[in-house]
C-alpha positions in Angstrom: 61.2 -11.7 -97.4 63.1 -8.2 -96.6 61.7 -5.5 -98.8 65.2 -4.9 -100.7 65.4 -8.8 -101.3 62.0 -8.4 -103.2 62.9 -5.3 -105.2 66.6 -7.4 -106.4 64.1 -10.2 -107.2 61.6 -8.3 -109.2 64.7 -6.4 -111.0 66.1 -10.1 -111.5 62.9 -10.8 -113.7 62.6 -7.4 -115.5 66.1 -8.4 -117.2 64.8 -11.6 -117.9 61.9 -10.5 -119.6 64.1 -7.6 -121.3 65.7 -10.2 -122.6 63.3 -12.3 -124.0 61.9 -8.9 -125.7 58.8 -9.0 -123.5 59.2 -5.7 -123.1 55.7 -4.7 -121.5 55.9 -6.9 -118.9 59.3 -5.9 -118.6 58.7 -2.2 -118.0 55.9 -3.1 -115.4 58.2 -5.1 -113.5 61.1 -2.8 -113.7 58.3 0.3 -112.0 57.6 -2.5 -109.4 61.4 -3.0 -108.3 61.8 1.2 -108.4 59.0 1.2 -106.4 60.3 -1.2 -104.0 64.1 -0.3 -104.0 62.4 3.0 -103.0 60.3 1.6 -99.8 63.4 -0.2 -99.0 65.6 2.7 -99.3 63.0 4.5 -96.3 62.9 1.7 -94.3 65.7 -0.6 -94.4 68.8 0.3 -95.9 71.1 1.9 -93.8 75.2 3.5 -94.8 75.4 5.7 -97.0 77.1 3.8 -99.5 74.2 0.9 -99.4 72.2 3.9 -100.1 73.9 5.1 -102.9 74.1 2.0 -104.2 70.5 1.5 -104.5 70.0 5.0 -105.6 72.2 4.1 -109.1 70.0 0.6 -109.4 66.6 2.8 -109.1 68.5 5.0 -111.3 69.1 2.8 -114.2 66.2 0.4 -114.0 64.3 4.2 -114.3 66.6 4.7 -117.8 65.6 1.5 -119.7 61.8 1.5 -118.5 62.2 4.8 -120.1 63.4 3.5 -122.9 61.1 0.8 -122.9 58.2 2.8 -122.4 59.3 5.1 -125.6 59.8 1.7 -127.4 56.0 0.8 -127.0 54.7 4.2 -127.5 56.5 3.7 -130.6 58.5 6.9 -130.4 62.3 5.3 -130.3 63.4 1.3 -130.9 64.3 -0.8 -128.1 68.2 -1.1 -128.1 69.7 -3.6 -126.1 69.4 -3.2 -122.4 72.8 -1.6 -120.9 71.9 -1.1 -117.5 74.1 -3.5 -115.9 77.1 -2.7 -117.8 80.1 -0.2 -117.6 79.9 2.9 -118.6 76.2 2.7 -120.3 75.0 6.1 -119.0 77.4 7.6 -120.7 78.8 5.5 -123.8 75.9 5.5 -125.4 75.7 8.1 -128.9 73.0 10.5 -129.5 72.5 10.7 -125.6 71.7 13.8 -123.9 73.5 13.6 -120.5 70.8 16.0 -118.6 67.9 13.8 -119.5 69.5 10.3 -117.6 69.8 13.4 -114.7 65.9 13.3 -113.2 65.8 9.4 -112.0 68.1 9.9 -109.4 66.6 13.8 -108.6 63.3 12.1 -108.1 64.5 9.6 -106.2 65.9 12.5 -103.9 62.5 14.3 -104.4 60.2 11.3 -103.6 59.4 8.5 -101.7 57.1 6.2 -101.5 55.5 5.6 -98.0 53.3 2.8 -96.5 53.3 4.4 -92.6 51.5 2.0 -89.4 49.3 4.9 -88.7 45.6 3.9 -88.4 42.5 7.1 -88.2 42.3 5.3 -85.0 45.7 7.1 -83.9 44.7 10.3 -84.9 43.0 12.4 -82.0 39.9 14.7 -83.1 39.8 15.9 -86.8 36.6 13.2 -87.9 35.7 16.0 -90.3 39.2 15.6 -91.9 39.0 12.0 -92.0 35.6 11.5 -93.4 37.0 14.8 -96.4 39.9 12.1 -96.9 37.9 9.0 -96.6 35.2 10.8 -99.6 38.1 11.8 -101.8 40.8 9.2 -101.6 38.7 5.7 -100.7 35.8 5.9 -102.0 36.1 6.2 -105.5 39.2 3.4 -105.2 36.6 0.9 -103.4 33.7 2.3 -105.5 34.1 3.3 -108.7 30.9 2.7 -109.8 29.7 5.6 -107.6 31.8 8.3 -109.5 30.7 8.3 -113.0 29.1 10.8 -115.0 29.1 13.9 -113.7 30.3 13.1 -109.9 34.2 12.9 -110.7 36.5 12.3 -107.7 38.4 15.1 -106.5 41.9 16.0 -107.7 43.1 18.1 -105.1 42.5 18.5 -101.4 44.0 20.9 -99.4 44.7 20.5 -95.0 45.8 23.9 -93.8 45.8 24.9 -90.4 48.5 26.4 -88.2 51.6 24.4 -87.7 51.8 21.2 -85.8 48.1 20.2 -85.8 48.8 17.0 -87.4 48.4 17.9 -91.0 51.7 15.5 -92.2 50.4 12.7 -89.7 47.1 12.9 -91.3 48.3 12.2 -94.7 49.8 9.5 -93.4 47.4 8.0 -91.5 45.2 7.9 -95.5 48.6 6.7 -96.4 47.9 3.7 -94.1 44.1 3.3 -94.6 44.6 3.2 -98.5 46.2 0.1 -99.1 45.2 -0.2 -102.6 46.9 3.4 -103.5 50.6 4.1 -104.2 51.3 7.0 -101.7 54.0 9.2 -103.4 55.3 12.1 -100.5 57.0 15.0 -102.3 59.7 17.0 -101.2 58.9 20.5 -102.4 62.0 22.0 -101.6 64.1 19.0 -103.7 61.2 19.8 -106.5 62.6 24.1 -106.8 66.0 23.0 -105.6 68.3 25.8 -106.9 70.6 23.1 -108.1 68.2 21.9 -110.6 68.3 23.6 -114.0 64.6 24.9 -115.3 64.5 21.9 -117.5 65.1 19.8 -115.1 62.6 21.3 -112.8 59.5 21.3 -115.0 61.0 17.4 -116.1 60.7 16.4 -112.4 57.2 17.4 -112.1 56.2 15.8 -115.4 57.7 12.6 -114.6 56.3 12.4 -111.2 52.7 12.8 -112.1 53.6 10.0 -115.0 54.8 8.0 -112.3 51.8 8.2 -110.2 49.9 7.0 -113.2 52.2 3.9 -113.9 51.2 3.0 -109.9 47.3 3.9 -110.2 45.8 4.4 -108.1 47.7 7.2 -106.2 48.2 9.8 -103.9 50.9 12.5 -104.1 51.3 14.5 -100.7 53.4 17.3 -101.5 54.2 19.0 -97.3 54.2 22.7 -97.3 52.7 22.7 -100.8 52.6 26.8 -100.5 56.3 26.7 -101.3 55.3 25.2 -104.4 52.5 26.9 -105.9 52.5 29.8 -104.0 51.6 33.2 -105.2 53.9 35.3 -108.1 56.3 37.1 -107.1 58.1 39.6 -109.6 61.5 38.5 -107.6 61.1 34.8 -108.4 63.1 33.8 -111.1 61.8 32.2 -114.0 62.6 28.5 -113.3 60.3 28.7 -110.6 57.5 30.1 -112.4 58.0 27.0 -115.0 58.1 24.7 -112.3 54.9 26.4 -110.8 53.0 26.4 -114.1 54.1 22.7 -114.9 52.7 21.5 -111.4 49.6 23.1 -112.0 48.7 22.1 -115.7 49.7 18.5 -114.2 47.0 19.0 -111.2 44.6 20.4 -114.3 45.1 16.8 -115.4 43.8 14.8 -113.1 40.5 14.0 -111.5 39.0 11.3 -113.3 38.5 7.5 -112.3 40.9 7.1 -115.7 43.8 9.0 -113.9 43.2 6.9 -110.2 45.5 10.8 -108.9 44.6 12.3 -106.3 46.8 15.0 -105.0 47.1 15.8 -101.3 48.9 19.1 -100.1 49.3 20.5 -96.8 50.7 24.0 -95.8 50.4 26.4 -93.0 50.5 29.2 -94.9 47.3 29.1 -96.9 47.7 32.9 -97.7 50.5 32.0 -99.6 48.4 30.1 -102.3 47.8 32.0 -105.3 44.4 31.9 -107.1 45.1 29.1 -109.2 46.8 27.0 -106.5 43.9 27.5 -104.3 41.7 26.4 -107.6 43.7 23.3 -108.3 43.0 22.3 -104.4 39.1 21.8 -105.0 38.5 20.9 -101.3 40.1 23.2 -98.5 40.2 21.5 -95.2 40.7 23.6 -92.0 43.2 21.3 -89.5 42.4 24.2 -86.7 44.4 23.4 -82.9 43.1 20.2 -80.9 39.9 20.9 -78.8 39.6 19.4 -75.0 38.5 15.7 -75.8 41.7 15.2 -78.7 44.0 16.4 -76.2 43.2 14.6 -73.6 44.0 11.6 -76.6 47.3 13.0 -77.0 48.5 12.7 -73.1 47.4 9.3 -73.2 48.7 8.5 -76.4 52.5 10.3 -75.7 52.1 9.0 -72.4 52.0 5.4 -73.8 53.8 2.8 -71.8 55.3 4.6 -69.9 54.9 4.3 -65.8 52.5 7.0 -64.1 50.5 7.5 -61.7 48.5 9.8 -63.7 44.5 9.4 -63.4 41.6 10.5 -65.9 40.6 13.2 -63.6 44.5 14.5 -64.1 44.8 13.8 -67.4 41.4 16.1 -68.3 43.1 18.5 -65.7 46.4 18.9 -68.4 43.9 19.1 -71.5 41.7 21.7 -69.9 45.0 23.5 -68.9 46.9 23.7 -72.6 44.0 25.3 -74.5 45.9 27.3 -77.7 48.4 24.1 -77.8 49.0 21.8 -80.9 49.6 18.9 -80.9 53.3 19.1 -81.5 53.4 21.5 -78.4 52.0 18.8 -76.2 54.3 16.2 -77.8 56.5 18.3 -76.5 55.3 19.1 -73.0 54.9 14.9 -72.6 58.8 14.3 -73.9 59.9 16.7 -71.5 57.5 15.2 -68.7 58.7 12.2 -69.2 62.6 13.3 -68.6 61.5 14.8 -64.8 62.1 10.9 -63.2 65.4 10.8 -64.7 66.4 14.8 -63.4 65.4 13.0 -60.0 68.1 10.6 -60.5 70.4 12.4 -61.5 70.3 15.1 -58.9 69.3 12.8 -55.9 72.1 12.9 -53.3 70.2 10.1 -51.4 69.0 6.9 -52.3 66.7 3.5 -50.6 66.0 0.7 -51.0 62.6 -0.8 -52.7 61.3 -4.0 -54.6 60.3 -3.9 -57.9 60.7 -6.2 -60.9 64.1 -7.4 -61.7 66.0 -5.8 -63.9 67.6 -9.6 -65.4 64.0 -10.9 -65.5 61.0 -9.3 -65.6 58.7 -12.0 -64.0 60.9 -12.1 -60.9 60.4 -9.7 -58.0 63.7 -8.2 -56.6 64.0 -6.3 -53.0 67.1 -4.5 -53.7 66.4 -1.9 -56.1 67.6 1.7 -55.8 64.9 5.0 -56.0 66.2 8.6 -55.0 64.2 9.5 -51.7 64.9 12.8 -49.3 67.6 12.6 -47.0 65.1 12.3 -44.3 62.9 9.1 -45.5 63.7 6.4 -43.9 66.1 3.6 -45.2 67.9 6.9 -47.2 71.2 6.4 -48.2 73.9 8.8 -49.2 75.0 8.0 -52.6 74.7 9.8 -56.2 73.4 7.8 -59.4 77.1 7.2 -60.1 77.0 4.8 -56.7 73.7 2.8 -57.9 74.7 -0.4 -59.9 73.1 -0.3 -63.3 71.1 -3.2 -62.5 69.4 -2.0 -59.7 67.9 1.3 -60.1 63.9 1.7 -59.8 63.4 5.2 -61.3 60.4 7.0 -60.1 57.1 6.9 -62.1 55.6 10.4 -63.9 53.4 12.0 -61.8 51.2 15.3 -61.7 53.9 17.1 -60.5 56.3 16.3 -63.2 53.6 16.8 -65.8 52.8 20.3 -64.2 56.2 21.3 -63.9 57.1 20.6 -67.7 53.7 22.7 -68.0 55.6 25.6 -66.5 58.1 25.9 -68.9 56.3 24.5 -72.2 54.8 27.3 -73.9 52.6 27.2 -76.9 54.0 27.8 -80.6 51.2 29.2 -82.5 51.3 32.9 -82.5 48.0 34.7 -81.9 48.8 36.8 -85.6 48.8 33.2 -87.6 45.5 32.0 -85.6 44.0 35.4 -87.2 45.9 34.3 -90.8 44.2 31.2 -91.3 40.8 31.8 -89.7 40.9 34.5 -92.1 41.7 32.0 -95.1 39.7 29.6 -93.6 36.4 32.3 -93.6 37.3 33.0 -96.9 38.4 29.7 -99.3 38.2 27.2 -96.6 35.1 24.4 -96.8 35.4 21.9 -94.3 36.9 22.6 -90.5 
């Protein structure tokens, strides 16, 4: 069953029990099919108009489990459930249009992830993991281990400078926590200038509430700085709402009650003030790969891929892109990997070899096409555009091509924000 086809069936019951005035079970189902509309939305829904569409369902299944919700807090009565019919959002008396707004802005703002990313894929950073593993597994598998005075932690920071894998360690705990609802924030949807200040500080109340519906949960907010960063007598006072409202909602959590823990990551750690670097009770350095995690990264961009790379030449790379991240040598592999197909396309001359068939895979075939020099034997004059589609053998990455990608791939981590965060990092940082 598809994802989407579970969220419509779990929505399907919510209006069943709605109607039968079961109303808890009701709103629990109705968070369920949000929750999956959302993971569907991510991963399988594609045209903008599907998309829309599902964003108006998450958007009114959101209303009445708020209206439910205020029903069994006791606060409002439960009127009859509208959601499915014209012109509810705004028919309704007594209303106030703004507050049916922040459904659909979270929805822009957050998603709910479940990546394939295993701490297996992740090269280097076991001090990280075993941070993550302490604060976001642990106390989910054994609760029993943090009571009394040994509370989980409600906020872990990974800083380090950009591209060392900060994002695809969050996801990686995304993956390894299958028990936890993993909420990833959009910062810059959270301060979006198109929001009102209401709005804003509404946003960040409802996400946290959100988390707690889905205990327990993780809330990754990327490039966190831009969100609790220092005060600025420019900023206008919207942000320093939305600022305040995030961190009295981080002040919140931290018990085994709340099942929150909230993940940020930022490359700018100087840009925390004191109380966001106070709210992030563990500071994790994620500092440039060493010699042993890059040599991971080769193989692992590498891949599938043909080559006729060996270990000796793949240590040879690694010991050669010292001061690289690991986006850089993403980057430097990508761009390897493209050499074969330059080869093709500027070869003026072209032979014949065997190789598996194109058709069928466990065949052999003994015409293919490779480019060669114009004096190998067998060479024949003919461009790419000459070679049948069917027949063309492209040559495997070697040294060369990885060395000549070397040439022109430089590093992207200036030697001044090194010096930033190793200065952070001597300073507030605990774990690197």
């Amino acid at each position: 069953m598809s994802i989407l086809q579970k969220a419509i069936d779990l929505a399907t019951k919510a209006t069943d029990e709605d109607k039968t005035k079961n109303y808890r079970e009701a709103l629990r189902l109705y968070l369920r099919a949000v929750e999956c509309f959302l993971q569907a939305l991510r991963n399988e829904v594609q045209g903008d108009k599907a998309k829309e569409s599902v964003r108006a369902k998450c958007k009114a299944y959101l209303d009445r489990a708020q209206e439910l919700k205020g029903h069994l807090q006791g606060k409002k009565p439960a009127t009859e459930n509208q959601s499915e019919s014209k012109g509810s959002d705004s028919d309704r008396e007594g209303d106030n249009p703004e507050d049916k707004r922040w459904p659909g802005q979270l929805m822009g703002a957050v998603t709910v992830e479940k990546p394939n990313i295993r701490w297996s894929d992740v090269a280097g950073l076991e001090l990280a993991k075993e941070a993550l593993i302490e604060a976001a597994l642990l106390p989910v598998k054994f609760p029993h281990l943090f009571t009394g005075k040994r509370a989980p932690w409600r906020g872990v920071l990974l800083f380090g400078p950009p591209g060392t894998g900060k994002s695809y360690l969050a996801k990686a705990l995304a993956t390894e926590a299958n028990h936890s609802t993993f909420f990833s924030v959009s910062p810059s949807d959270l301060v979006s200038k198109c929001l009102g200040e209401r709005d804003k500080t509404k946003l960040v109340r409802n996400l946290f509430e959100l988390a707690r519906q889905h205990k327990p949960s993780i809330i990754f907010v990327d490039e966190v700085d831009t969100l609790c960063g220092s005060r600025d007598e420019n900023e206008s006072e919207a942000a320093r709402r939305t600022r305040a409202e995030f961190l009295a909602q981080m002040q919140g959590v931290g018990s085994n009650k709340d099942g929150i823990l909230v993940l940020g990551a930022t490359s700018r750690p100087w840009a925390l003030g004191p109380a966001g670097r106070r709210s992030f009770e563990r500071r994790i350095h994620i500092p440039l790969p060493e010699e042993a995690a890059r040599s991971q990264m080769f193989r692992s961009h590498l891949g599938s891929t043909p080559h006729s790379l060996t270990d000796a030449d793949v240590q040879e790379l690694a010991r050669r892109t010292e001061g690289y991240s690991g986006a850089d040598i993403g980057i430097l592999v990508r761009d390897s990997l493209m050499q074969p197909l330059r080869k093709v396309q500027s070869a003026t001359h072209f032979r014949k070899v065997s190789g598996p068939s194109r058709t069928n895979p466990d065949m052999m075939a003994y015409d293919l096409l490779t480019p060669c020099s114009p004096g190998d034997p067998g060479a024949m004059a003919m461009t790419c555009r000459d070679v049948p589609s069917d027949r063309l053998l492209e040559p495997v990455v070697c040294m060369s091509d990885m060395l000549r990608s070397l040439a022109t791939t430089r590093p992207t981590v200036s030697a001044d924000d090194l010096l930033k965060v190793k200065k952070f990092s001597e300073g507030f940082g605990q774990d690197s």
